[in-house]
Phi, psi and omega in degrees: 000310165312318214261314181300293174000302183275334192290330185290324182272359184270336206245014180305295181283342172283359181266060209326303189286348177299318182302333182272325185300312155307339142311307177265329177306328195275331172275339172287306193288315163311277144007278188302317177289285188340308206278346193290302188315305192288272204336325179265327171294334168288312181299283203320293178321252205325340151294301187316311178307316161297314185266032177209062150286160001275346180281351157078242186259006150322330197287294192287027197272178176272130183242017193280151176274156027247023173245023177306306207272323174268351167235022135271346172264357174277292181320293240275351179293286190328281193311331171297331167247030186225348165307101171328174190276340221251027175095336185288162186283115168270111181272330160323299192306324194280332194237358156325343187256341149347282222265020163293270219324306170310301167291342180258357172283314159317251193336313152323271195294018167250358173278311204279357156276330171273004172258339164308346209283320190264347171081055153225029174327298169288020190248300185252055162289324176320308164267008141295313178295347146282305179294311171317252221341303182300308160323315206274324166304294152293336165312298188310333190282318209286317162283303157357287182306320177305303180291345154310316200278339200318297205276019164230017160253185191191148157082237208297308176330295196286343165280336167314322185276328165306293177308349186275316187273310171300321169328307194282334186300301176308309183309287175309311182289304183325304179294350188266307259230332162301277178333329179265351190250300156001287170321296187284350196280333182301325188277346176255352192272307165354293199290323162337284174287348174287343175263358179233014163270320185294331169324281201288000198270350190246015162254313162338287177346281196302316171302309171306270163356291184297328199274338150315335176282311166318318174278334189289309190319301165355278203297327155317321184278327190257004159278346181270324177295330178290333192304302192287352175256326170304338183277300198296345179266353153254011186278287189321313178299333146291309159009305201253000000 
């Protein structure tokens, strides 16, 4: 079992695009957990916010000293722009740009799986590395915020967040470590297929050829088959 192991990882490294390929599948695979991760935590929170109306995510603030006075002053900002006519928390308003920021981290990763899927990494690297970039970029503000907010929640708010800040943390090396691994996996996957069109054109080549030879063969058998019937209509024909 030890012998395969090392035979596998000896020919791993020794495989550049197997190597880069195994590389990016592991930052992909990373990704898809952030995102999963952020996704039950933006659920979780945004359930905690409904069901503790009218104070919303108010609930889960601290309200004990010595931080009463900074997360009443945390609330009355917050609450001034997500507050309703009728008093209540608008938890849609509040965590909208969360769940954008989320759906364009989804729709990233299902375009860069669907051009990984076609072997066009290297045709539309240029816009992977924007849209990854722009995202990745809002991660980093996002987490920021998260971790700003760590020291005035408590009970369900505050492990929501925490997984939402481990989600995005997971997000950002995936999407960075996609992106740094993309570029060398293109060039080798590239060099692949140019070795393997010259390959079939020179198996064409090698076919074309041969089946010319076949027809020289033919034709030759059937000029020789022909002689002995040309010999013999001049034998008779002196004959007579």
């Amino acid at each position: 079992m030890k012998g395969g192991i090392r035979g596998m990882i000896r020919r791993t490294w020794e495989d550049e695009q197997l190597l880069w390929q195994f590389l990016l599948a592991g930052a992909y695979a990373g990704s898809i957990v952030g995102t999963v991760l952020v996704l039950g935590g933006l659920a979780d929170v945004t359930h905690f916010c409904l069901e503790n109306q009218p104070l919303g995510v108010g609930a889960g603030i601290k309200l004990q000293p010595p931080l009463t006075a900074l997360s009443a002053e945390v609330m009355r900002i917050e609450r001034a722009k997500v507050t309703n006519a009728d008093g209540t928390f608008n938890c849609g308003r509040f965590f909208r740009f969360d769940w954008t920021l989320w759906a364009l981290q989804f729709v990233f990763m299902c375009i860069f799986g669907f051009i990984w899927y076609k072997r066009s990494i290297r045709r539309f690297m240029p816009g992977l590395v924007a849209i990854g970039t722009a995202v990745t970029a809002w991660h980093m503000y996002k987490c920021n915020y998260t971790i700003e907010m760590e020291p005035w929640t408590k009970g369900e708010l505050h492990t929501g967040g925490w997984v939402i800040g481990i989600g995005l943390v997971a997000c950002m090396m995936g999407n960075f470590c996609m992106l740094l691994f993309a570029g060398p996996y293109s060039e080798r996957e590239r060099g692949a297929r140019r070795v393997a069109t010259m390959k079939s054109a020179g198996t064409l080549a090698s076919s074309d050829a041969n089946m010319k030879g076949l027809n020289g063969t033919q034709g030759s058998f059937d000029n020789g088959a022909e002689s002995p019937r040309v010999g013999a209509s001049a034998v008779l024909a002196a004959q007579v």
